[in-house]
RODO-2510 file (C-alpha; in nm, 4 decimals, decimal comma):
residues 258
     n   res          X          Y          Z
     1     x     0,0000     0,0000     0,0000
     2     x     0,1433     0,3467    -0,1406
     3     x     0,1626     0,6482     0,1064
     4     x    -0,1387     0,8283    -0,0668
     5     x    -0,3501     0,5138     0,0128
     6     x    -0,2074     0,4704     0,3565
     7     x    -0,3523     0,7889     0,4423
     8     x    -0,6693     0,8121     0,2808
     9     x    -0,7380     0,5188     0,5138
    10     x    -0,5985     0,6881     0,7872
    11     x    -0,8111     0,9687     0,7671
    12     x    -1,0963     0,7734     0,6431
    13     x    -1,1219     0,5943     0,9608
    14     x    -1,0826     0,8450     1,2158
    15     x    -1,3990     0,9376     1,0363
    16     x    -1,5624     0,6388     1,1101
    17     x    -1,4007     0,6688     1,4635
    18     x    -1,6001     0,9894     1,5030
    19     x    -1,9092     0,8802     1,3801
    20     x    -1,8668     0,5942     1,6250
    21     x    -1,7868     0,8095     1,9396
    22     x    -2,0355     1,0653     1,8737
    23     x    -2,3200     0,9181     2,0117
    24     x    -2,1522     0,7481     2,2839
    25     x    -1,9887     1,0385     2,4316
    26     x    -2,3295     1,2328     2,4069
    27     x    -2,4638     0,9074     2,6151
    28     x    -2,1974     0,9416     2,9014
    29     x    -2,2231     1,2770     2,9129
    30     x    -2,5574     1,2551     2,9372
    31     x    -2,5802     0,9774     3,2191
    32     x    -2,2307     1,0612     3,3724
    33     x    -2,0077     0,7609     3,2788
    34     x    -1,6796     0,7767     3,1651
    35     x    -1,4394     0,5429     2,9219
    36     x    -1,1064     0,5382     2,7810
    37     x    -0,9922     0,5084     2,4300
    38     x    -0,7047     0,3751     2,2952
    39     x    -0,5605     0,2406     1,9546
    40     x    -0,5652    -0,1119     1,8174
    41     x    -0,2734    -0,1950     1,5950
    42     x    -0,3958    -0,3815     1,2905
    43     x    -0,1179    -0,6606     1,2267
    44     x    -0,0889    -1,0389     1,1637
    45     x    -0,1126    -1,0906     1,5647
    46     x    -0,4821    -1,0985     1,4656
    47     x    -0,4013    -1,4216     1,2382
    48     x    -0,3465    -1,6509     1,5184
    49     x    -0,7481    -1,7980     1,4958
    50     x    -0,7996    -1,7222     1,1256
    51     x    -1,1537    -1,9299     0,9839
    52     x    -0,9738    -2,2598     0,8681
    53     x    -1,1864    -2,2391     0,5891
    54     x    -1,1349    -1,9145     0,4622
    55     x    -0,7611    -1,9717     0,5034
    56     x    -0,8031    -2,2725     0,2649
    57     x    -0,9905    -2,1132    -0,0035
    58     x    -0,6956    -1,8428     0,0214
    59     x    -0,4423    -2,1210    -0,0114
    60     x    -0,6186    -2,2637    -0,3239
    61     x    -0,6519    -1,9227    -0,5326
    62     x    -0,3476    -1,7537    -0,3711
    63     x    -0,0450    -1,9302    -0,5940
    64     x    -0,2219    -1,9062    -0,9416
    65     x    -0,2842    -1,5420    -0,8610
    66     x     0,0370    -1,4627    -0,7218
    67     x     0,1264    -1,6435    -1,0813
    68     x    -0,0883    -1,3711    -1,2770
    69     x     0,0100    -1,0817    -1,0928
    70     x     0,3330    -1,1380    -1,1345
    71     x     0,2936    -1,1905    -1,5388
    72     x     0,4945    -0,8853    -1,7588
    73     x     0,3366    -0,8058    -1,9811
    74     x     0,4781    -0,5055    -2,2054
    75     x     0,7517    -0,2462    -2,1142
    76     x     0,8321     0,1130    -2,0767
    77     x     1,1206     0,2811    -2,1473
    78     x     1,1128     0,5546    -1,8619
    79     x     0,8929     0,5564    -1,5074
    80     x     0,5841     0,7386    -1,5566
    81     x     0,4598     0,9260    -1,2535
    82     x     0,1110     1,1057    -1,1939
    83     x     0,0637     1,4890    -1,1385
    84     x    -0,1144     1,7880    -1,2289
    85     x    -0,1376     1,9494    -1,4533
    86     x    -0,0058     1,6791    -1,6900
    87     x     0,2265     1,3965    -1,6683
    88     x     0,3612     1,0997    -1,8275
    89     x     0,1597     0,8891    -1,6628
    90     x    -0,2047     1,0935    -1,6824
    91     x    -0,1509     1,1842    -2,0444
    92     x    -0,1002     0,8165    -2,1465
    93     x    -0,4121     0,6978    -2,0162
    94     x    -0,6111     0,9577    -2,0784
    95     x    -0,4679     0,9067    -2,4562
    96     x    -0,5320     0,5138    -2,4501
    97     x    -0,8848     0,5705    -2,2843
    98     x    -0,9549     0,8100    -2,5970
    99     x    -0,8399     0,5288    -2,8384
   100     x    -1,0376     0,2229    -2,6408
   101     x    -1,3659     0,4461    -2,6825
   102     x    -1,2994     0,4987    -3,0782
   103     x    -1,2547     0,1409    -3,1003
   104     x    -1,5400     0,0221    -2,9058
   105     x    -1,8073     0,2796    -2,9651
   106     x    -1,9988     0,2908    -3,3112
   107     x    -2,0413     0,6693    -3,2699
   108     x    -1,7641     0,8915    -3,3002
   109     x    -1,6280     0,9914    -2,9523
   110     x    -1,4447     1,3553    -2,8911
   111     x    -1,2297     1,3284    -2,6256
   112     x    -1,1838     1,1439    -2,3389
   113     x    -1,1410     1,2310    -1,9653
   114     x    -1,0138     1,0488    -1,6130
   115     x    -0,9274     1,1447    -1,2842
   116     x    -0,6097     1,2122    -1,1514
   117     x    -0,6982     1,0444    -0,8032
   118     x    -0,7458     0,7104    -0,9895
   119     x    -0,3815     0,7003    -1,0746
   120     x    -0,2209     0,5463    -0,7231
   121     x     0,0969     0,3960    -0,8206
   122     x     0,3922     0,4734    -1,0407
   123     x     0,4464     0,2861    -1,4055
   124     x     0,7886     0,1357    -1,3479
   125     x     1,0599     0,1797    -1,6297
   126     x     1,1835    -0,1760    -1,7399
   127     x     0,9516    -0,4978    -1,6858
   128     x     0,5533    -0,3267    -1,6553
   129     x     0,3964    -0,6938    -1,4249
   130     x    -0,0171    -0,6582    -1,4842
   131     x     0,0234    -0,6401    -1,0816
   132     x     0,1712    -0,2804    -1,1440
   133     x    -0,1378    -0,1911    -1,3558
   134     x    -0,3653    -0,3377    -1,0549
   135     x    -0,1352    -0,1136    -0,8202
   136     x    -0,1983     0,2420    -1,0789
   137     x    -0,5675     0,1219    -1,1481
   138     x    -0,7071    -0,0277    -0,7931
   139     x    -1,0394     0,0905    -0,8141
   140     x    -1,2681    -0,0581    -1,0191
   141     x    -1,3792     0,2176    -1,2414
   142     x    -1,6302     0,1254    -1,6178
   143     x    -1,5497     0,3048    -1,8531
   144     x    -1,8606     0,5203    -2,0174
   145     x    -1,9424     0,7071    -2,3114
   146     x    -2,1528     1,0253    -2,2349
   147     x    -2,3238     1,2477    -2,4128
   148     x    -2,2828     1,6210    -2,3201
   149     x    -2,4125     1,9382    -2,4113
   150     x    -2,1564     2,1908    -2,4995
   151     x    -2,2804     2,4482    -2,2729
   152     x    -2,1451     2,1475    -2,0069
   153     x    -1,8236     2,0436    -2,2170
   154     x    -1,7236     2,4625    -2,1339
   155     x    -1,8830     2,4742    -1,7979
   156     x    -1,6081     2,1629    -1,7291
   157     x    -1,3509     2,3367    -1,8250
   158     x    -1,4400     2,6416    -1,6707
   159     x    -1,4671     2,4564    -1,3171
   160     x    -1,0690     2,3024    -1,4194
   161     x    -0,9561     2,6597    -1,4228
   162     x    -1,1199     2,7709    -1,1230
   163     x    -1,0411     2,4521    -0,8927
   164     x    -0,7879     2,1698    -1,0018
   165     x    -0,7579     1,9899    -1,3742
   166     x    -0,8136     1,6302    -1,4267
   167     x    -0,6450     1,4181    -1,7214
   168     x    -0,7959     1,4853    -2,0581
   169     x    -0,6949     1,3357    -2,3984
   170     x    -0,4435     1,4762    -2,6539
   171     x    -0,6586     1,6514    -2,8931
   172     x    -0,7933     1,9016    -2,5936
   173     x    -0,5967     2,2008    -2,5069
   174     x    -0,6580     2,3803    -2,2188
   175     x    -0,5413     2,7594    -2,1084
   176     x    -0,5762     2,9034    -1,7969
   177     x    -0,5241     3,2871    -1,6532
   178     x    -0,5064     3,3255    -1,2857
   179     x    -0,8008     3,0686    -1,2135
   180     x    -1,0158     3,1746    -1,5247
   181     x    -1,0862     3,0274    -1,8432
   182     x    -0,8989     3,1607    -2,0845
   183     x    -0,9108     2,9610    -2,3910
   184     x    -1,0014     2,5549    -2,4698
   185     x    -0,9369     2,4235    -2,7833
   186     x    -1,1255     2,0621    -2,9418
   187     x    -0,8982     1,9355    -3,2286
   188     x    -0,8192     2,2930    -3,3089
   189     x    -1,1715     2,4455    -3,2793
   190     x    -1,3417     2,6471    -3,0302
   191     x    -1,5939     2,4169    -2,8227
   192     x    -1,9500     2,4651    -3,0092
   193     x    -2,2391     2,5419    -2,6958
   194     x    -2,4967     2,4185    -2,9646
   195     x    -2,3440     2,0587    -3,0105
   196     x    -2,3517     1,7328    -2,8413
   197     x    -1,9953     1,6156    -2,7760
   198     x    -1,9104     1,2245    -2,6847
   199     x    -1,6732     1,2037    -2,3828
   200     x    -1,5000     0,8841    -2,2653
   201     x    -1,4820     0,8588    -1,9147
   202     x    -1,5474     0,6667    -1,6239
   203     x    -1,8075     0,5747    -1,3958
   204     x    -1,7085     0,7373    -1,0791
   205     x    -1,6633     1,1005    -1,2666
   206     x    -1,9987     1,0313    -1,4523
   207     x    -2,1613     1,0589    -1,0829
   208     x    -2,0164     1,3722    -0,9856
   209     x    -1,6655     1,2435    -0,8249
   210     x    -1,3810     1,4781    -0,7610
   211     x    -1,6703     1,7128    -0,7953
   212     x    -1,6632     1,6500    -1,1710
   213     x    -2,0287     1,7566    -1,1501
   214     x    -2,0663     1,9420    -1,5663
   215     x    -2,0672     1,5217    -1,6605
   216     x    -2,3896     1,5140    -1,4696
   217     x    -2,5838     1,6590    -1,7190
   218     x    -2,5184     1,3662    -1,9750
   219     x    -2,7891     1,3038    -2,2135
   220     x    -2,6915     0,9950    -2,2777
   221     x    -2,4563     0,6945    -2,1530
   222     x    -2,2984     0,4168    -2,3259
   223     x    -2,2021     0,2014    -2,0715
   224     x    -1,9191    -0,0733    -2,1759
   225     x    -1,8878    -0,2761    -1,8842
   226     x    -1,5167    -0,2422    -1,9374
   227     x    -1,2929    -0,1499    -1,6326
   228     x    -1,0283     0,0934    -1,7217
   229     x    -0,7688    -0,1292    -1,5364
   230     x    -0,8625    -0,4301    -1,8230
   231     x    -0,8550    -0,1360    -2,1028
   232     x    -0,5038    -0,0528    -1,9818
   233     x    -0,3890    -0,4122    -1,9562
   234     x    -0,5185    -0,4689    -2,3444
   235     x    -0,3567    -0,1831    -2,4238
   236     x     0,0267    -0,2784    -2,3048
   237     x    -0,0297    -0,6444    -2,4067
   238     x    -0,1120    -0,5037    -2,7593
   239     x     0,2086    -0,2765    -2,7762
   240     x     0,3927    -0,6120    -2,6845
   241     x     0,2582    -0,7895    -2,9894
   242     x     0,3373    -0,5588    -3,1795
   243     x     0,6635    -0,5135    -3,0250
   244     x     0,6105    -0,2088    -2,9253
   245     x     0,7336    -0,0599    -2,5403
   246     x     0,4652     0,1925    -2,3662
   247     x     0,5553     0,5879    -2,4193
   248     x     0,4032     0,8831    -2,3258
   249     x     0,5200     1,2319    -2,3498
   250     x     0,4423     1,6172    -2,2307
   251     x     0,2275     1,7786    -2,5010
   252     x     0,1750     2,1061    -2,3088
   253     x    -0,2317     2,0496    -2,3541
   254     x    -0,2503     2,2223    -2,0417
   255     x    -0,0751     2,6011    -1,9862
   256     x    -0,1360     2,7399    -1,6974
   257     x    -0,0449     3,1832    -1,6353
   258     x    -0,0121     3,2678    -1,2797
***
């Protein structure tokens, strides 16, 4: 488990700690009681009367998916890392998200669009296992096809200038002037209000997520029952038949004036 994830767990249960305590301390003070709190470290000490038979059914799986996970299957010729507003790592799966919705939609698609949180690990350089692409992809994300007015495609773009970017395909680029709008660009044209545009995305940004909310006003969905881990792992293993390592570079889609 990566520091980001360590944390978000961290925080995430002294949440549910809270929400725990709350009523309890409200009780006590209430009727005048008192307790004591203290932490539980988490560790294998709490192994020692594991269910026998969820320990076997662990035993069975556990070697042919250690086997799997441990598979390469493609390379890269650098480490790709994750961070706004661009970065090898964001820009090449935004870019191969773009390409598995022009493959698998009938309908032309314009551009395609992920979150930044959803990238958790690192790509190594060298040897790319399909248990890194589990590590970078842990969540288990479908990818969608939406349909969205322009008036939303701007209003997106508008709330990336004002609050943080998320990783957008190639053929977008973005400007920004101290936290306005000023200029987005659609395969060289000015995004049309009047049109429908067809963004590939995922599930959890379709909902709202990262406060994505302008993808909430979809007219329509495609859904492809496709997690964007397996469209990732296609993706490599494709490059390796081909004989092909993984790349991604800095295309300055997003510029950013302080």
């Amino acid at each position: 488990m990566c520091k980001t994830q360590q944390k978000y767990f961290y925080k995430r249960g002294l949440i549910a700690l809270f929400i725990i305590l709350l009523p309890l301390i409200s009780f006590s003070q209430e009727f005048g009681f008192s307790y004591r709190v203290s932490r539980v470290l988490m560790d294998s000490t709490w192994d020692k009367n594991r269910e026998p038979v969820v320990a076997g059914i662990i035993e069975f799986y556990k070697p042919e998916m250690d086997r799997m996970m441990q598979q390469v299957i493609g390379r890269s010729d650098v480490e790709m890392r994750s961070s706004r507003p661009e970065s090898l790592l964001s820009n090449f799966a935004a870019d191969a998200l773009l390409e598995f919705g022009e493959e698998f939609s009938k309908e032309a698609v314009d551009f395609s669009l992920t979150n930044f949180g959803g990238l958790r690990a690192a790509m190594p350089k060298g040897d790319i296992r399909r248990y890194d692409i589990f590590s970078i992809f842990p969540f288990e994300n479908y990818i969608v096809i939406l349909d969205i007015p322009g008036t939303s495609v701007r209003r997106l773009f508008e709330s990336f200038a004002r609050n943080r970017v998320e990783a957008f395909s190639h053929n977008i680029q973005l400007e920004i002037n101290k936290g306005e709008l000023k200029d987005v660009l659609l395969d060289g044209e000015q995004i049309d209000e009047s049109r429908v545009y067809r963004v590939v995305t995922i599930d959890f940004l379709m909902s709202g997520g990262d406060n994505v909310v302008a993808l909430k006003d979809a007219l329509n969905v495609e859904y492809t029952g496709i997690l964007i881990r397996d469209a990732m792992v296609d993706k490599i293993e494709r490059l390796t038949r081909e004989n092909r390592s993984v790349s991604s570079s800095i295309t300055n889609r997003v510029k950013i004036e302080l």
